[in-house]
N, C-alpha and C positions, 0 to 999 in steps of 0.2 A: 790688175795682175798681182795676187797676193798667194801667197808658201800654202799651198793648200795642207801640210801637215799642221801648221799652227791652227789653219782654220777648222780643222777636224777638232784637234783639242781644246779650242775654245769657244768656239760657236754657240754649247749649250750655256758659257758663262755671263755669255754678251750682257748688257745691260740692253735695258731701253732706249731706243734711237734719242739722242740728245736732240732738241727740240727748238732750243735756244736760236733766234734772230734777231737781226737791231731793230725790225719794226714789224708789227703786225701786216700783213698782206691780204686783203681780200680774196673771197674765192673769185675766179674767173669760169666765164660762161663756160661749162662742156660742149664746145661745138664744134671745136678747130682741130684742123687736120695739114701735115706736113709732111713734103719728101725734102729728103738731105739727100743730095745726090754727090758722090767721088767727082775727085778730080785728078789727072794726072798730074805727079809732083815734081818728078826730074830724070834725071838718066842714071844716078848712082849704082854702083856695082852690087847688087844682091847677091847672097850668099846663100843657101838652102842648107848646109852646114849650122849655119849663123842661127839661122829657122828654127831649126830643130835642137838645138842645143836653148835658145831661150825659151821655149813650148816645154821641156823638160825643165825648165829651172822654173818657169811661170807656177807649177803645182808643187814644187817642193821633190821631185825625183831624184833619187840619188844617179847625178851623173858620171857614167863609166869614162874610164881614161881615154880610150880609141877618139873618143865624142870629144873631152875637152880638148883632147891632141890635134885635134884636125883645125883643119887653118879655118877659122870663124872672120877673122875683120874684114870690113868692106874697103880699107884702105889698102891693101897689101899688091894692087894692081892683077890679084891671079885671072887665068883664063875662064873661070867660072861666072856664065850667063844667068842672067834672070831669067826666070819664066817666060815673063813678057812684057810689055813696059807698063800695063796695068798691074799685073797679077801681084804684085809686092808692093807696088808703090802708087797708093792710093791715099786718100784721106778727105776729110771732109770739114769744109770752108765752116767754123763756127767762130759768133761773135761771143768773146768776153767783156764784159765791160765797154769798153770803144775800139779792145783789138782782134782782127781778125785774125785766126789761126788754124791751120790746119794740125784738125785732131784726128786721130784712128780711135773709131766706134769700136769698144771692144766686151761684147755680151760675156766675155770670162772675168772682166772686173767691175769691180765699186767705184774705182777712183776719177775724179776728172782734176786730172792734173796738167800743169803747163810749167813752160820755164821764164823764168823771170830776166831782168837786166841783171839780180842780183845770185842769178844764181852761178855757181864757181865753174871755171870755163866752160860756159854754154856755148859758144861756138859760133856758128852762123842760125841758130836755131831764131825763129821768130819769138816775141817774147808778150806774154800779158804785162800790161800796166796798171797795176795795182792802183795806182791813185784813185782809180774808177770806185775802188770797192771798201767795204769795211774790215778792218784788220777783226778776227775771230778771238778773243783776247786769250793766252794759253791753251789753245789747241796747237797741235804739232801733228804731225803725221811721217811714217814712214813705213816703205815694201823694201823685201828684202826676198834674194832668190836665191835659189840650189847651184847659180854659176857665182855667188857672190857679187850679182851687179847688185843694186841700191837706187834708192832715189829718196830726199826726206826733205821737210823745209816746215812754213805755214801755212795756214788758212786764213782764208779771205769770206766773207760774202758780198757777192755781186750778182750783176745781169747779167745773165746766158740764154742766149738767143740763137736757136737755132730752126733757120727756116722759116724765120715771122714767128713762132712759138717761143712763148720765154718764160724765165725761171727764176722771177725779181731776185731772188735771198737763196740762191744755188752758194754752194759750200765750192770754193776753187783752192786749191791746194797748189799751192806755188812751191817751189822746186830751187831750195839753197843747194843742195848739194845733189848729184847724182854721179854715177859709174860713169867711165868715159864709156864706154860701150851704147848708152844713153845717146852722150855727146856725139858719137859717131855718125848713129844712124838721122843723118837727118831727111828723113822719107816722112817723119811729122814732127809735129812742136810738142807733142803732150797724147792724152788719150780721156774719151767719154767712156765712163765702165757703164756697163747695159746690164749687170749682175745684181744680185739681189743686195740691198742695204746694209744686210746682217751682215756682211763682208767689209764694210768700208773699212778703211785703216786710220780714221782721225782719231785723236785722242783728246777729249775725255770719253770719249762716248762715239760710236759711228752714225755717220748722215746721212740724208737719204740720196738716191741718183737722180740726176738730172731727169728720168724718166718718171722714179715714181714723184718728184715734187711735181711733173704737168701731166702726170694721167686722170687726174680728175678734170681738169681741163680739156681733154682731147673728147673726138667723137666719140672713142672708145676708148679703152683702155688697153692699147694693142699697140706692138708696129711692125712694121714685118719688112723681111729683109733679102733683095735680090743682090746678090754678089754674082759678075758674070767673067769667063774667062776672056783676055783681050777684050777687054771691056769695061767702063766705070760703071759700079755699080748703085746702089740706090738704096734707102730708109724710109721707110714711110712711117708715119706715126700718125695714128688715130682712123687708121683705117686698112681695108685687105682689097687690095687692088687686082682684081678676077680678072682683067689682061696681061697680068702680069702668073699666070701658072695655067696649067693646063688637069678637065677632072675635078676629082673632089681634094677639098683639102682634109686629112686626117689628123685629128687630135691626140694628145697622149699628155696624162695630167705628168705635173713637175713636180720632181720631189726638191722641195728647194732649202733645205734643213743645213743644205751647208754652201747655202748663196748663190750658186748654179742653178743654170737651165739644163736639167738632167733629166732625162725620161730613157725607160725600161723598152725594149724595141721585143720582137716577137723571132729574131734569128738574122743570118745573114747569109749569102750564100755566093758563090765567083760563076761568072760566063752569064747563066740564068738560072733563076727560080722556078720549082715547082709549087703546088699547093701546100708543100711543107717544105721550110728551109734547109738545107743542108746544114748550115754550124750554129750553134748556137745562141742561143740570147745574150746581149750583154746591155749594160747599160752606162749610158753615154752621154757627153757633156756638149751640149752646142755652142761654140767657141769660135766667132768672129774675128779674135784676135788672137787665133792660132792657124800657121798658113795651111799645115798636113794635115792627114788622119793620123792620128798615133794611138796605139790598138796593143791589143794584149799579145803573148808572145804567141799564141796558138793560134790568131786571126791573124795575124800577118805571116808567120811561117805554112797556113792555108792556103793564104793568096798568089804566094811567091812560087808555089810548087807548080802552079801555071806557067813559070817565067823563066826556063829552062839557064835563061843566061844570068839568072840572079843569085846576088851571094852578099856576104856581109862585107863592108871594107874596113880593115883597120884603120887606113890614110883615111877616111870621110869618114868614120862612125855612124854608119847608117848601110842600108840596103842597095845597091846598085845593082847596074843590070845593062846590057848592051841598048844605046839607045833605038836600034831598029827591029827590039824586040817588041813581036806585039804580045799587047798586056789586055786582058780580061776585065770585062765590069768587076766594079763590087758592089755588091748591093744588099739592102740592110732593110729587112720588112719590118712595116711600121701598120700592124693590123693586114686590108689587104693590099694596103700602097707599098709600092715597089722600090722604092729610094733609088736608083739605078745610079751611080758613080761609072760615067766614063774610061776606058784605060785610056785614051789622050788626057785626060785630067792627072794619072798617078805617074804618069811618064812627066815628072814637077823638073827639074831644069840638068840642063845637057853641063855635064863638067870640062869639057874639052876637049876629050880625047876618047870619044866615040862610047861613053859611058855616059849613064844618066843616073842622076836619084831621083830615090823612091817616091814619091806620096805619098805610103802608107811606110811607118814606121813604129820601131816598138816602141812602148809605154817604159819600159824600166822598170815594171813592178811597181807601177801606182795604182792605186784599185778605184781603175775609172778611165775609160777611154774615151779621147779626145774628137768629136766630130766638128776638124776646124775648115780651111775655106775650100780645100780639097774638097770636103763632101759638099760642101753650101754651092759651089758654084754651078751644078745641076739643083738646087732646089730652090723653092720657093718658102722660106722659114714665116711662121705666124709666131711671136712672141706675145703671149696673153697676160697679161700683170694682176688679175681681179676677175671678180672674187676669187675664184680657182687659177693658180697658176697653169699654162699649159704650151706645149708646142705642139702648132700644125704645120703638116709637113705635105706637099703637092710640088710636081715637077713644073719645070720650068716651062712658062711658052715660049 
């Protein structure tokens, strides 16, 4: 999760992926294959406020006052429901070293960070023990965001083991300091970035992800990704599990120049499609660790005009709407597959008093819309690492 304005401006300077490990590691046979499957974590108070105000700080967006004004903490006891006891609070069981911790897989970053014993009031968060690993000697690292949370510390290398698949000399980035908003949320201990390299935030030089250090290892070089609604959902790595969507799966190359899974879609359109979409092309980030859609101001002011009872709030900075309105697909053609988004899916969580927020929420004027778990949770995502980056997209069986 890094400022994607930095990343715009720097990306073309990158250096060469730093290379450096305490010991040589043999190749490992291509032939292994693994699911990371969620698990549910607790009952904590979710916030969709909260959601959307860090998905807005996660790219670097200038955030407007209405959004920072509205009540974000999970601590503040307000009547505001989650989703579901899945839908927010998931994560998935990964060993560091000798500790297990639940991390959130998140394909919009580089980083696999975690929080240490030493890191400054971590809270009740579970923590890596470093003793396992090698100190990285003067590397440092640190992300910073458009709400001013933070998180920075060192690098380690160690064993990362997820799913029987491991990663001898993976780069952990342990966590001295972070924002309490970090602290707060303890729905996980840290995060796996599933984004491209060129993004990592260590310093001297960025490392590579957990994925690309074992994709020469895997059957393929893929993994692909079922997020389900009231539901845990699932990883797969090194292979495309055909009971798991329904159809052809459709491909669209990745433009990945600024570390994202970004591909160009063919239009989008509300209710149903014809053989030509009704609005426009745009293109789009696939973001695991972003819970909405968050969409340019003309896609989402499209959608709404379906939703007679929707309007902007100042209290919530965001779009709301009576929750017994009903709400329209959205759906976003991808060649001739039909990406089809539920409206029980945009209908994302009940505030308390017979009001709902939205799913689909504006961008801010970042030049680049967000397709985070909102849309994932009708699809079946193929994540392709090599030679050609690419994402395939098929619905869910």
């Amino acid at each position: 999760m890094v400022n994607y304005k930095t990343i715009v401006g720097s990306v073309l300077a990158l250096p060469a992926l730093a290379s450096a490990v305490p010991t040589p590691v043999p190749p490992l046979s291509p032939s292994r294959t693994f699911t990371a499957k969620q698990v549910l974590i607790g009952n904590s108070t979710a916030n969709p406020v909260g959601e959307y105000l860090r998905a807005l700080a996660k790219y670097g967006a200038h955030v407007p006052d209405p959004v920072l004004a509205a009540p974000i903490s999970n601590q503040t006891g307000s009547v505001i429901t989650k989703p579901s006891k899945y839908d927010m609070e998931y994560a998935t069981p990964v060993l560091v070293g000798n500790s297990t911790l639940l991390l959130d897989f998140d394909t919009g970053s580089s980083e696999l960070w975690v929080f240490i014993n030493e890191t400054k009031g971590r809270g009740s968060h579970n923590t890596y023990d470093h003793r396992t690993g090698t100190l990285f000697p003067n590397a440092t690292w640190h992300v910073t965001y458009g709400d001013y949370s933070y998180a920075k510390g060192i690098v380690y290398w160690d064993t990362v083991n997820i799913g029987g698949v491991i990663a001898p000399n993976q780069t952990v980035e342990a966590a001295l300091q972070v924002s309490e908003s970090f602290i707060r949320d303890l729905n996980n201990d840290g995060l796996v970035g599933l984004a491209f390299p060129n993004i990592n935030m260590i310093s001297p030089g960025p490392q590579n992800t957990f994925f690309a250090n074992v994709m020469d290892t895997l059957a393929k070089p893929v993994f692909a990704v079922t997020l389900k609604h009231q539901a845990p959902g699932s990883y797969d790595f090194g292979f495309v599990d055909k009971d798991k969507f329904k159809g052809e799966l459709i491909y669209k190359p990745v433009r990945n120049e600024t570390g994202f899974w970004t591909f160009m879609n063919d239009g989008f359109c509300i209710v149903k499609c014809g053989l030509t979409p009704t609005g426009r092309p745009f293109r789009g980030i696939v973001d695991t660790g972003t819970s909405l859609l968050i969409l340019d101001d003309d896609i989402v002011m499209a959608y709404y005009r379906y939703v007679s009872t929707s309007r902007f709030s100042p209290m919530w900075g965001g779009v709301i709407f009576n929750c017994n309105s009903k709400l329209p697909a959205f759906i976003v053609k991808v060649d001739d597959y039909l990406a089809r988004v539920p409206g029980n899916l945009i209908r994302y969580a009940s505030l308390g008093d017979g009001t709902c927020f939205g799913g689909i929420q504006s961008n801010h004027g970042l030049p680049l819309n967000i397709l985070g778990d909102v849309f994932l949770k009708s699809q079946f995502a193929v994540f392709v690492g090599k030679p050609n980056p690419m994402i395939g997209l098929a619905a869910q069986a």
